[in-house]
N, CA, C and O atoms as a GROMACS GRO file, in nm:
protein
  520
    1UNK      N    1  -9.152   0.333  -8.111
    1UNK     CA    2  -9.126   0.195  -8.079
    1UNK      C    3  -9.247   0.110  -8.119
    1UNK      O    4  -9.367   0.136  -8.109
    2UNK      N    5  -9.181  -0.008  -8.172
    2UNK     CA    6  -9.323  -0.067  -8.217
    2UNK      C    7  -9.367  -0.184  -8.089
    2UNK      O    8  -9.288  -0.234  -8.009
    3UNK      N    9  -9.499  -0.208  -8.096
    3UNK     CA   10  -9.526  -0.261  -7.979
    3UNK      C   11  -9.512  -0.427  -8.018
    3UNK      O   12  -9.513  -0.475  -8.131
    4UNK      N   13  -9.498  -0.512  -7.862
    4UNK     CA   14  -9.480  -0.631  -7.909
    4UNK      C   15  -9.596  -0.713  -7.926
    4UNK      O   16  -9.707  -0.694  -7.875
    5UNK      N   17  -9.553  -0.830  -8.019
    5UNK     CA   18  -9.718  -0.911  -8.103
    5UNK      C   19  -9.661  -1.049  -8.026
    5UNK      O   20  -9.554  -1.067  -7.967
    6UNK      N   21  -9.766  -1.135  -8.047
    6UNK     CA   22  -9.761  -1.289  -8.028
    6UNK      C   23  -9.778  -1.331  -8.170
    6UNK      O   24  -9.858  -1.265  -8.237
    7UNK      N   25  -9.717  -1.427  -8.224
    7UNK     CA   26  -9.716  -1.489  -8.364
    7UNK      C   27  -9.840  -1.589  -8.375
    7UNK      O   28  -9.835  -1.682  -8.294
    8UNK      N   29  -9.923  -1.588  -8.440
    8UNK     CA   30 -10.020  -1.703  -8.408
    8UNK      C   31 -10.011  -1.766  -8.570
    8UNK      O   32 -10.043  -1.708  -8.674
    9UNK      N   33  -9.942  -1.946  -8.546
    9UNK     CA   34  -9.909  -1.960  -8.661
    9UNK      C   35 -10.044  -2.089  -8.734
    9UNK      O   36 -10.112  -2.169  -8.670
   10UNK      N   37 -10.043  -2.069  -8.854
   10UNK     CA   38 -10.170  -2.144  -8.918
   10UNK      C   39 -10.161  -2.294  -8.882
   10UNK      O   40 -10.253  -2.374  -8.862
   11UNK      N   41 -10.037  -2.311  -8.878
   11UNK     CA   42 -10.034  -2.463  -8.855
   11UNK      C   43 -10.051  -2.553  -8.729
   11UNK      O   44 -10.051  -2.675  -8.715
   12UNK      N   45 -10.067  -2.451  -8.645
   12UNK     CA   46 -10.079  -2.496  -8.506
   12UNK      C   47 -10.197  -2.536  -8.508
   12UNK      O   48 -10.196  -2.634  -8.434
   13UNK      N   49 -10.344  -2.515  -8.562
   13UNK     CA   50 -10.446  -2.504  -8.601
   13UNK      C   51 -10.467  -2.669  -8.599
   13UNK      O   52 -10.566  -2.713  -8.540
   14UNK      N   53 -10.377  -2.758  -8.661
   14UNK     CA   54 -10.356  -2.886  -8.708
   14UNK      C   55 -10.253  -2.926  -8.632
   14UNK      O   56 -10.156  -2.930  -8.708
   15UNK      N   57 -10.229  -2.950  -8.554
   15UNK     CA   58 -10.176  -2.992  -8.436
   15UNK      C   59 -10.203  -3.011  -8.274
   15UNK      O   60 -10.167  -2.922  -8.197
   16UNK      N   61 -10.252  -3.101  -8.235
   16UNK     CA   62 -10.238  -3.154  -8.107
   16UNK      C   63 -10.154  -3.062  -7.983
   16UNK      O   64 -10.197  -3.036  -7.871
   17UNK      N   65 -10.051  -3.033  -8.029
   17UNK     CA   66  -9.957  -2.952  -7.983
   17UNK      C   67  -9.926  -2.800  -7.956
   17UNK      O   68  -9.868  -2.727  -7.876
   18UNK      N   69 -10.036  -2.797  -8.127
   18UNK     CA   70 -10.028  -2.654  -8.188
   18UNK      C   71 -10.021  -2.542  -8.026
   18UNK      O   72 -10.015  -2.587  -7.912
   19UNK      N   73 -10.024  -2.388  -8.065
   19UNK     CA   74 -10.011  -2.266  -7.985
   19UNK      C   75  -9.962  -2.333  -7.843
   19UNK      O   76 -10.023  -2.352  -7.738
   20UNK      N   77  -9.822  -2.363  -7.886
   20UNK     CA   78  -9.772  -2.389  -7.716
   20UNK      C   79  -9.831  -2.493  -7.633
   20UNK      O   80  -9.848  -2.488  -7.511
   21UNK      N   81  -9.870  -2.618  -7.740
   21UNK     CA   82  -9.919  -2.730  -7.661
   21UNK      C   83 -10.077  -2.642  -7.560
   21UNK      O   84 -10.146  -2.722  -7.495
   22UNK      N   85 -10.115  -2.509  -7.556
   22UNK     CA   86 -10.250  -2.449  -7.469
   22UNK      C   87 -10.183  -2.388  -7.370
   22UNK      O   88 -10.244  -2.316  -7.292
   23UNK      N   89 -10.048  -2.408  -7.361
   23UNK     CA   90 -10.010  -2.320  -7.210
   23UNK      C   91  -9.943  -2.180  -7.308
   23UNK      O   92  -9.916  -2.164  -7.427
   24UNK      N   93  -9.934  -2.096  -7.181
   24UNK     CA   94  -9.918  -1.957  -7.213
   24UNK      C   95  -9.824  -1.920  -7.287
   24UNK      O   96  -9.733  -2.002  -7.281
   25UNK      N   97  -9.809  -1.861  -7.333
   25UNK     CA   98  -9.649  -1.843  -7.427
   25UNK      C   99  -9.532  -1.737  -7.300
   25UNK      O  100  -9.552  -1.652  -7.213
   26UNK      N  101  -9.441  -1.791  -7.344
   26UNK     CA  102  -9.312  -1.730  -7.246
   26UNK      C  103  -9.329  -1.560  -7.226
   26UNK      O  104  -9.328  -1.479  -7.133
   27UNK      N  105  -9.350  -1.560  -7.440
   27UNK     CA  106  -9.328  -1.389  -7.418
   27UNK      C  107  -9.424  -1.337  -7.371
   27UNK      O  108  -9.393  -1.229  -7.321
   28UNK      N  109  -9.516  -1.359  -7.362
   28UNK     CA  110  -9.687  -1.331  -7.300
   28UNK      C  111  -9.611  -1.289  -7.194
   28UNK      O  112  -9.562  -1.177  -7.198
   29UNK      N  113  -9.587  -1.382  -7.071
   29UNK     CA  114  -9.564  -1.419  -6.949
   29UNK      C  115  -9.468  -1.272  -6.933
   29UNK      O  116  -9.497  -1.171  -6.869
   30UNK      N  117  -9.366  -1.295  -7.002
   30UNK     CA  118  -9.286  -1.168  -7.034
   30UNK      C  119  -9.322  -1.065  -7.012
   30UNK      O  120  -9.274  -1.019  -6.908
   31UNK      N  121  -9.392  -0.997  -7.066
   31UNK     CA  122  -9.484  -0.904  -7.162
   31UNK      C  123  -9.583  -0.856  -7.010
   31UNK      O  124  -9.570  -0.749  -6.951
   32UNK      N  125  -9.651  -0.935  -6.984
   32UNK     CA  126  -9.704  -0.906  -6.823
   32UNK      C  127  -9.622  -0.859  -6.690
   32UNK      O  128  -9.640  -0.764  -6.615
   33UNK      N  129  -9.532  -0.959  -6.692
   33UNK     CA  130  -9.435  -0.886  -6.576
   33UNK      C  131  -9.402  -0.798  -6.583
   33UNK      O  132  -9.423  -0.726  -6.486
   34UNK      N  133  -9.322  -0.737  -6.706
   34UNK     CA  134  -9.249  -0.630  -6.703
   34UNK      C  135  -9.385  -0.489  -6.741
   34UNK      O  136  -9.361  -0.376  -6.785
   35UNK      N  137  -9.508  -0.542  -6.709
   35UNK     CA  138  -9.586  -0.355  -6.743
   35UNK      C  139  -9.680  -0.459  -6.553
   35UNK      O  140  -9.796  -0.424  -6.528
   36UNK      N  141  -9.635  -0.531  -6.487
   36UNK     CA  142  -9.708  -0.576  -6.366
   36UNK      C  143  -9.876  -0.624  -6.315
   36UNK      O  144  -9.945  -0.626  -6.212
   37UNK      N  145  -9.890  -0.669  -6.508
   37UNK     CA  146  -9.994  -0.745  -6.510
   37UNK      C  147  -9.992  -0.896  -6.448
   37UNK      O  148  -9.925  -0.995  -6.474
   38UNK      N  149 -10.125  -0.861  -6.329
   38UNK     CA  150 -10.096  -1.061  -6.294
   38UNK      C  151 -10.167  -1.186  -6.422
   38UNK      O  152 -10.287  -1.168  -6.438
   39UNK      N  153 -10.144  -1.230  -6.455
   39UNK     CA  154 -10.201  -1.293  -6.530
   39UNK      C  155 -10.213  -1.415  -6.492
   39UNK      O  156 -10.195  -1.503  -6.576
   40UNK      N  157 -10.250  -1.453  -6.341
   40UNK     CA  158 -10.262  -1.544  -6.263
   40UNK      C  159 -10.404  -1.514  -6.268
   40UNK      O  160 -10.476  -1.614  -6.278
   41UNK      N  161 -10.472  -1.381  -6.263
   41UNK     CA  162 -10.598  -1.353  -6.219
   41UNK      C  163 -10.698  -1.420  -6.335
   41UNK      O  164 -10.806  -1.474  -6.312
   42UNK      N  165 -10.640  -1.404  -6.456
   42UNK     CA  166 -10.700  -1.478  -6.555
   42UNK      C  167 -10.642  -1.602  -6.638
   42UNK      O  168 -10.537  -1.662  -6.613
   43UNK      N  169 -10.745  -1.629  -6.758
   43UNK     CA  170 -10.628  -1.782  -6.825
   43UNK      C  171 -10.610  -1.715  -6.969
   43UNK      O  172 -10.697  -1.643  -7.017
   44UNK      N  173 -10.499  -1.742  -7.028
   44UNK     CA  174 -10.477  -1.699  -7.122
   44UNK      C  175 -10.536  -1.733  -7.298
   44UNK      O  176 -10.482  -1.826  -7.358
   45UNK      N  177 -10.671  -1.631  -7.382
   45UNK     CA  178 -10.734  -1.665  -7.428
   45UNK      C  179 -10.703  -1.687  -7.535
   45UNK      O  180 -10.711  -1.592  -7.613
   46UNK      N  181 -10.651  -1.825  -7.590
   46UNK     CA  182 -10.614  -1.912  -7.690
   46UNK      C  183 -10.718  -1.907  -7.816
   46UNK      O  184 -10.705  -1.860  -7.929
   47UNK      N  185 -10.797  -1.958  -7.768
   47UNK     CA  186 -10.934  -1.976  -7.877
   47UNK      C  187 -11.015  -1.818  -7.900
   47UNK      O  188 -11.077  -1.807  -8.006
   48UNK      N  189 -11.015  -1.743  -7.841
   48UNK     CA  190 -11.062  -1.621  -7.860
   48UNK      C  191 -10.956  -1.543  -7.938
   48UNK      O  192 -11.018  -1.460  -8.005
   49UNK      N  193 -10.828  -1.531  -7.959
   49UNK     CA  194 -10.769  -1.487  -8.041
   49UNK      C  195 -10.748  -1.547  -8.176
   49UNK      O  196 -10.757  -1.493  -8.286
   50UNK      N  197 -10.712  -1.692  -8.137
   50UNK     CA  198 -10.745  -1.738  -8.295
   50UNK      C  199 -10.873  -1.705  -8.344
   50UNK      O  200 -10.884  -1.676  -8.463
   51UNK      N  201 -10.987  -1.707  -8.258
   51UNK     CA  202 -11.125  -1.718  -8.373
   51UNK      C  203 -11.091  -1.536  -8.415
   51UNK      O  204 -11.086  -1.508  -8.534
   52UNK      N  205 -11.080  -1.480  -8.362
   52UNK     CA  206 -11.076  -1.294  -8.429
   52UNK      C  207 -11.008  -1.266  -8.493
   52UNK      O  208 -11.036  -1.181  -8.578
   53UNK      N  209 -10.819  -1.353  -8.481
   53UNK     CA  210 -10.749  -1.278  -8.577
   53UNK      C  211 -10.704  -1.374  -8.640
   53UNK      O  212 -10.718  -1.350  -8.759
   54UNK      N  213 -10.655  -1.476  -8.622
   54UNK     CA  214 -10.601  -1.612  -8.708
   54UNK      C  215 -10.726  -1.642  -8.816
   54UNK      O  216 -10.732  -1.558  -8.905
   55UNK      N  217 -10.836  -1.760  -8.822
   55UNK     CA  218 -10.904  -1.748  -8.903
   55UNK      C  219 -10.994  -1.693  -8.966
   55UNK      O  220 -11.066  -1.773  -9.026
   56UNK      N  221 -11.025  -1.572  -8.978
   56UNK     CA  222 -11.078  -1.485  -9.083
   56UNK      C  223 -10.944  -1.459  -9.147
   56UNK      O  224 -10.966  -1.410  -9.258
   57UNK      N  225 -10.846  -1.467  -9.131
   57UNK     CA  226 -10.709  -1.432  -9.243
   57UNK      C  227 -10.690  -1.564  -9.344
   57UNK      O  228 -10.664  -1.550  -9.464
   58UNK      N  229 -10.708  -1.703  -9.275
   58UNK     CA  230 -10.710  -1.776  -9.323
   58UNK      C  231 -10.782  -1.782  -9.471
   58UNK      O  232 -10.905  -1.788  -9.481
   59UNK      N  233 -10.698  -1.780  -9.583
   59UNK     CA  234 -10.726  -1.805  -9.668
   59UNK      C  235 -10.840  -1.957  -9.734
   59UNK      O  236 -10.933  -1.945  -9.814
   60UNK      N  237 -10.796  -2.076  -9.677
   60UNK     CA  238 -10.902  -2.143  -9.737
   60UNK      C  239 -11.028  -2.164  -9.630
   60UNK      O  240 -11.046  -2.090  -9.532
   61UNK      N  241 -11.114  -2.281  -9.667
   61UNK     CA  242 -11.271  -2.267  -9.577
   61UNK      C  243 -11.249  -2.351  -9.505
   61UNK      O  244 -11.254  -2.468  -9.545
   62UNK      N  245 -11.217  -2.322  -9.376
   62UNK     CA  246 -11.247  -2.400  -9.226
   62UNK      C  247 -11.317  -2.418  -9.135
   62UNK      O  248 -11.340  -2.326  -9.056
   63UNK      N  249 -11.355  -2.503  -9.124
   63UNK     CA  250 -11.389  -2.503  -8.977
   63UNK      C  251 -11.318  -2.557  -8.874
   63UNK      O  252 -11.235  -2.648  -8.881
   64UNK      N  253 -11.364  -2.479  -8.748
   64UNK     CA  254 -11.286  -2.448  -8.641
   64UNK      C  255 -11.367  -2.543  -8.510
   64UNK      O  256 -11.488  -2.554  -8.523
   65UNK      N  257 -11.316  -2.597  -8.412
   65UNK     CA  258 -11.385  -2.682  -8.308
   65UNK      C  259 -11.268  -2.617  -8.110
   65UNK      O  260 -11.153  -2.586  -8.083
   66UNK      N  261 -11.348  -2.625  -8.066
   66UNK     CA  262 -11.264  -2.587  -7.932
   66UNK      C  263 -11.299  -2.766  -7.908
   66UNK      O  264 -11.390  -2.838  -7.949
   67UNK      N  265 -11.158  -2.796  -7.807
   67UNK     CA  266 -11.136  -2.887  -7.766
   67UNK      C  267 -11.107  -2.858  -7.652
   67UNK      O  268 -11.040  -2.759  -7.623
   68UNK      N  269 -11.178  -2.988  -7.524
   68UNK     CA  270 -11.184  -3.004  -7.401
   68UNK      C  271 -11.070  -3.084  -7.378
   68UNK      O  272 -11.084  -3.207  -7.379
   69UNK      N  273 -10.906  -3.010  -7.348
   69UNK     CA  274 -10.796  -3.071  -7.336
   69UNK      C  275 -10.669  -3.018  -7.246
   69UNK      O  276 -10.658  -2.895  -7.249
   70UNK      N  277 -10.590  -3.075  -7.182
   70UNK     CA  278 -10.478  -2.969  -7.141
   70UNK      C  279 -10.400  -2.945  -7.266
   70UNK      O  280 -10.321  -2.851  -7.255
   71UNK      N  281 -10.401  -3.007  -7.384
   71UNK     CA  282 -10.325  -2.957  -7.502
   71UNK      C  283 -10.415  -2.848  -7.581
   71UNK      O  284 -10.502  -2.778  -7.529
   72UNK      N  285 -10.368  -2.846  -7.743
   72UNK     CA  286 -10.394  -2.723  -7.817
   72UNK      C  287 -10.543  -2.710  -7.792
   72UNK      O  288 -10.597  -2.820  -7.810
   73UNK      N  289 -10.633  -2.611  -7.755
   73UNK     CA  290 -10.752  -2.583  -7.736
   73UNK      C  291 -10.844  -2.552  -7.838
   73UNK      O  292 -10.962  -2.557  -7.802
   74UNK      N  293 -10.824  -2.522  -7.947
   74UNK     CA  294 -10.895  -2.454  -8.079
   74UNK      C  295 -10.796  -2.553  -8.186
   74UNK      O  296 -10.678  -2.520  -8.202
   75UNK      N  297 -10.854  -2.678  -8.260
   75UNK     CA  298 -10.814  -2.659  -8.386
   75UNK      C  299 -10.924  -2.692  -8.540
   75UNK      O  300 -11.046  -2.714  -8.537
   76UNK      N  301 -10.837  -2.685  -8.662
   76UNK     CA  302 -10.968  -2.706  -8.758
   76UNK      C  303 -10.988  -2.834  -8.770
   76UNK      O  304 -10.908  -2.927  -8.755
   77UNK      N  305 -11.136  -2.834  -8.807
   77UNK     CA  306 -11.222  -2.976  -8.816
   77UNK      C  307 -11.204  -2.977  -8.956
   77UNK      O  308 -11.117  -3.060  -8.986
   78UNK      N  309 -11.249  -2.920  -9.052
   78UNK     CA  310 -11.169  -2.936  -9.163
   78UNK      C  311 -11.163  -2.819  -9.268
   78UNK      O  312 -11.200  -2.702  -9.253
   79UNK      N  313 -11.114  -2.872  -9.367
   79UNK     CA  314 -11.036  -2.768  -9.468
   79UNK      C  315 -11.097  -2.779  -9.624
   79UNK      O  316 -11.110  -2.883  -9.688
   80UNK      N  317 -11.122  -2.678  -9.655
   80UNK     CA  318 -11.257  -2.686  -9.795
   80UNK      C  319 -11.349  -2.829  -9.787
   80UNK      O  320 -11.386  -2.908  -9.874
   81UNK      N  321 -11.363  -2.823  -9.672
   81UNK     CA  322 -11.458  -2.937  -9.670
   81UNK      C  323 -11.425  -3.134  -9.621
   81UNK      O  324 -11.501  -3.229  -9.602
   82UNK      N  325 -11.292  -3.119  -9.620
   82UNK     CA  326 -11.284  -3.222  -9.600
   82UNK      C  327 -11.164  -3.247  -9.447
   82UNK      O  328 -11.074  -3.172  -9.409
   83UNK      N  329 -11.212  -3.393  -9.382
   83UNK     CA  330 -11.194  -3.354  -9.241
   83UNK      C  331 -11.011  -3.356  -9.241
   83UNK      O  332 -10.934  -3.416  -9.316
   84UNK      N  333 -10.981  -3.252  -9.107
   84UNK     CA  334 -10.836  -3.274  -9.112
   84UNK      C  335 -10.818  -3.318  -8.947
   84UNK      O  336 -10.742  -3.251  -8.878
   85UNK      N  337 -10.872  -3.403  -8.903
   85UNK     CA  338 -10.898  -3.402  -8.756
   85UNK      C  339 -10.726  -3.528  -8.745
   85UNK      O  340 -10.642  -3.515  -8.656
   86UNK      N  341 -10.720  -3.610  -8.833
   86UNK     CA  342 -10.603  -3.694  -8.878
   86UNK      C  343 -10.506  -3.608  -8.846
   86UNK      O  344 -10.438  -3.662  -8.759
   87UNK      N  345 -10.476  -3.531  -8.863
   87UNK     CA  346 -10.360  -3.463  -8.892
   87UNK      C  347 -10.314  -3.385  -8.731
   87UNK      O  348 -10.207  -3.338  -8.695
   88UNK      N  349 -10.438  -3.397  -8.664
   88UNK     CA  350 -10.400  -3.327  -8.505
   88UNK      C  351 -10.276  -3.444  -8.494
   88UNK      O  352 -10.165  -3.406  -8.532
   89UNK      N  353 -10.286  -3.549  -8.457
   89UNK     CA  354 -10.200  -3.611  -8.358
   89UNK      C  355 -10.082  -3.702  -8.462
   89UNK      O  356 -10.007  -3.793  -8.428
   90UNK      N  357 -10.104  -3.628  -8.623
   90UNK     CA  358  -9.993  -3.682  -8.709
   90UNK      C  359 -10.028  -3.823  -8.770
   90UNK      O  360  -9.948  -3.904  -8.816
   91UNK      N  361 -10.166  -3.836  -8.759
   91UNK     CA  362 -10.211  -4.010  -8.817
   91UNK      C  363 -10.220  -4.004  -8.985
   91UNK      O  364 -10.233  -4.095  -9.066
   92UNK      N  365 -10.202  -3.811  -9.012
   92UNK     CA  366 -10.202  -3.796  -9.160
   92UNK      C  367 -10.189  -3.677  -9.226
   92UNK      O  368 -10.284  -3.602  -9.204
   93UNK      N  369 -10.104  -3.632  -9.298
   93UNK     CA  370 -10.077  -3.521  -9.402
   93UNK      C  371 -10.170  -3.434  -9.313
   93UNK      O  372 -10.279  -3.478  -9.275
   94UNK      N  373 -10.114  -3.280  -9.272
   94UNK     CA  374 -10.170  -3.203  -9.249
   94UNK      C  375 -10.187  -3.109  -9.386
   94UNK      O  376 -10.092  -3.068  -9.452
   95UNK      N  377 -10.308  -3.087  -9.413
   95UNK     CA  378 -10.301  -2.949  -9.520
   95UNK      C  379 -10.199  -2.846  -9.495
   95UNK      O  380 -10.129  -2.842  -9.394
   96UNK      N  381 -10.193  -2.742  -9.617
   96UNK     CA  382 -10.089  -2.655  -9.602
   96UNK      C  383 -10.237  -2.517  -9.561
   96UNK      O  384 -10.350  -2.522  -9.609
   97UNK      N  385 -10.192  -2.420  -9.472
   97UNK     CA  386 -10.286  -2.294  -9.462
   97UNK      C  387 -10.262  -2.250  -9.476
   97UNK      O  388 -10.148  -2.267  -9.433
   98UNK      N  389 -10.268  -2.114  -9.546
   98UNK     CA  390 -10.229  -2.023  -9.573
   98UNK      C  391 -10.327  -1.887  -9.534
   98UNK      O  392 -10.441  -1.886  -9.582
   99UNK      N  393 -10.277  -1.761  -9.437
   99UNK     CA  394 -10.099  -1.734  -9.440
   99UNK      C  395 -10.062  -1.852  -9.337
   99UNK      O  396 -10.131  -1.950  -9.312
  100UNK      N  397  -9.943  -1.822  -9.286
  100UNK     CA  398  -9.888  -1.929  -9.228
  100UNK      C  399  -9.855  -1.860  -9.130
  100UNK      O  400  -9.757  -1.906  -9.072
  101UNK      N  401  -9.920  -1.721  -9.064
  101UNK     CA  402  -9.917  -1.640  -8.970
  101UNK      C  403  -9.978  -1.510  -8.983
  101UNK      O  404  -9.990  -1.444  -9.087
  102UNK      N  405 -10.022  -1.476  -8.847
  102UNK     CA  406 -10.022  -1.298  -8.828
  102UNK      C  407 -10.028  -1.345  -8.700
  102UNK      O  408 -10.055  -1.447  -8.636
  103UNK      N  409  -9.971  -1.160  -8.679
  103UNK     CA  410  -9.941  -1.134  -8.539
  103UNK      C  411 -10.040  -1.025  -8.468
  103UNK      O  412 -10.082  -0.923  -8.524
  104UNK      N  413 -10.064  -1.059  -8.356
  104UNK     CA  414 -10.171  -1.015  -8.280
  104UNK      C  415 -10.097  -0.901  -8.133
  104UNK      O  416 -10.016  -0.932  -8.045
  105UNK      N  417 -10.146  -0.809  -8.151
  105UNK     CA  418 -10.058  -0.712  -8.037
  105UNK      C  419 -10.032  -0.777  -7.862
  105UNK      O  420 -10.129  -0.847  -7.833
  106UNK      N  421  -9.982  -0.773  -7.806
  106UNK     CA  422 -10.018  -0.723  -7.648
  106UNK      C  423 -10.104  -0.739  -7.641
  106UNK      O  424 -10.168  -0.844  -7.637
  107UNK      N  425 -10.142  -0.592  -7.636
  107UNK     CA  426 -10.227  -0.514  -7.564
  107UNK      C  427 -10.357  -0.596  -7.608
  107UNK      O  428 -10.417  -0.649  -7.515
  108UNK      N  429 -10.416  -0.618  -7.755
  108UNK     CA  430 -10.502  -0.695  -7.745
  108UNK      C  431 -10.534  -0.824  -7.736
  108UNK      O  432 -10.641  -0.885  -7.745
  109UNK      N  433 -10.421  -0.858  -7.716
  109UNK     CA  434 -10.396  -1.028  -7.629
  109UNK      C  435 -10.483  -0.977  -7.467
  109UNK      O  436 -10.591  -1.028  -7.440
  110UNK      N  437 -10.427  -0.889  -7.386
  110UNK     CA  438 -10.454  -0.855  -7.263
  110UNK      C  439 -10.616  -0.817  -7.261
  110UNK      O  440 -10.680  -0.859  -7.164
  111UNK      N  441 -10.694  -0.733  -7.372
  111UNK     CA  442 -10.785  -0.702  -7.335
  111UNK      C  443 -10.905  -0.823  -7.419
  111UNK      O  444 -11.025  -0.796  -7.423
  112UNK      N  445 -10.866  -0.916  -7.463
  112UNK     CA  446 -10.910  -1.074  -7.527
  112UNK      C  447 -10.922  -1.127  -7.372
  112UNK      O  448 -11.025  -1.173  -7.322
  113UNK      N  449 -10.821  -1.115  -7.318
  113UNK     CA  450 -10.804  -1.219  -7.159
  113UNK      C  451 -10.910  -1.153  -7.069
  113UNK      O  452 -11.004  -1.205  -7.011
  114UNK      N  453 -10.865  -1.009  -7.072
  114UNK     CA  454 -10.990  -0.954  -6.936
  114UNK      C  455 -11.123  -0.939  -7.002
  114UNK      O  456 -11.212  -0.958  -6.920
  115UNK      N  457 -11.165  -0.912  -7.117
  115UNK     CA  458 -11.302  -0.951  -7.134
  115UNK      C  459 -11.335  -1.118  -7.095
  115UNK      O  460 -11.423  -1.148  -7.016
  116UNK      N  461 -11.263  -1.202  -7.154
  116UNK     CA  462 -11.323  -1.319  -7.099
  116UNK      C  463 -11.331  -1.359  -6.960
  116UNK      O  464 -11.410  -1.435  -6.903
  117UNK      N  465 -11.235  -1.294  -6.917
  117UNK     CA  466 -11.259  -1.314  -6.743
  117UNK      C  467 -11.362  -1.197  -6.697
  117UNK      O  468 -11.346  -1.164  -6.580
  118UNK      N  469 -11.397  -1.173  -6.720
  118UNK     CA  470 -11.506  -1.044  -6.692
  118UNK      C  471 -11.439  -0.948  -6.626
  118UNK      O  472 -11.507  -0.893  -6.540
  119UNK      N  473 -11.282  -0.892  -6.640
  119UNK     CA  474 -11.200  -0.769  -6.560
  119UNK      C  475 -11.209  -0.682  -6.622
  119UNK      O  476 -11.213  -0.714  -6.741
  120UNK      N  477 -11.216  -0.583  -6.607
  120UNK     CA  478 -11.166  -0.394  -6.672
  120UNK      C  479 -11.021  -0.364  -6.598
  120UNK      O  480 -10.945  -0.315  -6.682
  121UNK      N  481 -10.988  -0.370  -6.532
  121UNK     CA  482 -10.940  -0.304  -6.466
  121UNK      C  483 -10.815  -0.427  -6.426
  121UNK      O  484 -10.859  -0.514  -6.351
  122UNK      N  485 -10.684  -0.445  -6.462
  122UNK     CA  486 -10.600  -0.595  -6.432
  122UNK      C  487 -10.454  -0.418  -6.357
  122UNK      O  488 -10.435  -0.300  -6.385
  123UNK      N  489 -10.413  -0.496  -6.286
  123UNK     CA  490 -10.310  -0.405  -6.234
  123UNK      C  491 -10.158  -0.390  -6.359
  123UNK      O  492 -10.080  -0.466  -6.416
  124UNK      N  493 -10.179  -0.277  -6.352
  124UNK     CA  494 -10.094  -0.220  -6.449
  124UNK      C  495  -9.997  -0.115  -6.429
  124UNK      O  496 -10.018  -0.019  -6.354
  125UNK      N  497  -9.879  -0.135  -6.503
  125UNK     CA  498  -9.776  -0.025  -6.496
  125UNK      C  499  -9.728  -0.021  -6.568
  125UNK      O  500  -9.771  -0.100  -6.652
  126UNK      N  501  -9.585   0.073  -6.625
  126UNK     CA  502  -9.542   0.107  -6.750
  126UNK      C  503  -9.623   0.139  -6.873
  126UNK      O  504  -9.627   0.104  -6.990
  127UNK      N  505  -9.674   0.207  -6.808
  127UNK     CA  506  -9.776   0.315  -6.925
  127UNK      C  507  -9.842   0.243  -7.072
  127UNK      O  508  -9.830   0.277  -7.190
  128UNK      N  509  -9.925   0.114  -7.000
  128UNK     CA  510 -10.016   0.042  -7.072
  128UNK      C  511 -10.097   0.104  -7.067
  128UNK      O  512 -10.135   0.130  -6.953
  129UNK      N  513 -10.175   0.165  -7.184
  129UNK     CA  514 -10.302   0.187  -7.224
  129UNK      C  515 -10.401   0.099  -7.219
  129UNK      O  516 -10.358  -0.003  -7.272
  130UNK      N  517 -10.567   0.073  -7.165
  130UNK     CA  518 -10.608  -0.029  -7.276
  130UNK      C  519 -10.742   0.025  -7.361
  130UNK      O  520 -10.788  -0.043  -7.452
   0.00000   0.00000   0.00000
């Protein structure tokens, strides 16, 4: 069985909105209940997965900024050099990125979250490894 991923897509990157507007994704939420992870105990790490697995795939040169917001938390400042900060809230042409995705496991969605919360140990069942 193959295990389940979260999609983390390039374009969210350039959006205001982008990764679920910053709140958790459903299947996440999913994905916890059913192996009886609380994921109340921690917050779900947005910007720590994009910076590890989203942009180093990213094909062109970005830079990346965390934002102090209840919306998208991580997006790029700009793109081979020139700013795309316009394009968060749609004031202008977002670049195209390429890929235009990868997918990031579970399991290391879960152990992204408990390192940043400083846990080892999150209550678990259904024969999660971590």
């Amino acid at each position: 069985m193959t295990e389940p991923t979260l999609t983390l897509f390039s374009a969210d990157l350039l959006s205001k909105w982008g990764f679920n507007d910053g709140d958790s994704p459903g299947s996440w939420l999913d994905w916890c209940d059913n192996r009886g992870v609380d994921y109340n105990t921690f917050d779900f790490p947005w910007a720590s997965i994009v910076r590890k697995h989203l942009v180093p795939a990213i094909e062109q040169d970005v830079t990346v900024v965390d934002v102090e917001t209840i919306h998208n938390p991580i997006r790029v400042r700009t793109v081979n050099g020139v700013d795309a900060t316009q394009a968060w809230s749609g004031k202008a042409a977002a670049p195209t990125l390429t890929p235009e995705y990868v997918d990031v496991s579970m399991t290391e969605v879960l152990r992204l979250a408990l390192a940043e919360a400083g846990l080892t140990d999150p209550p678990l069942s259904g024969g999660v490894t971590l």
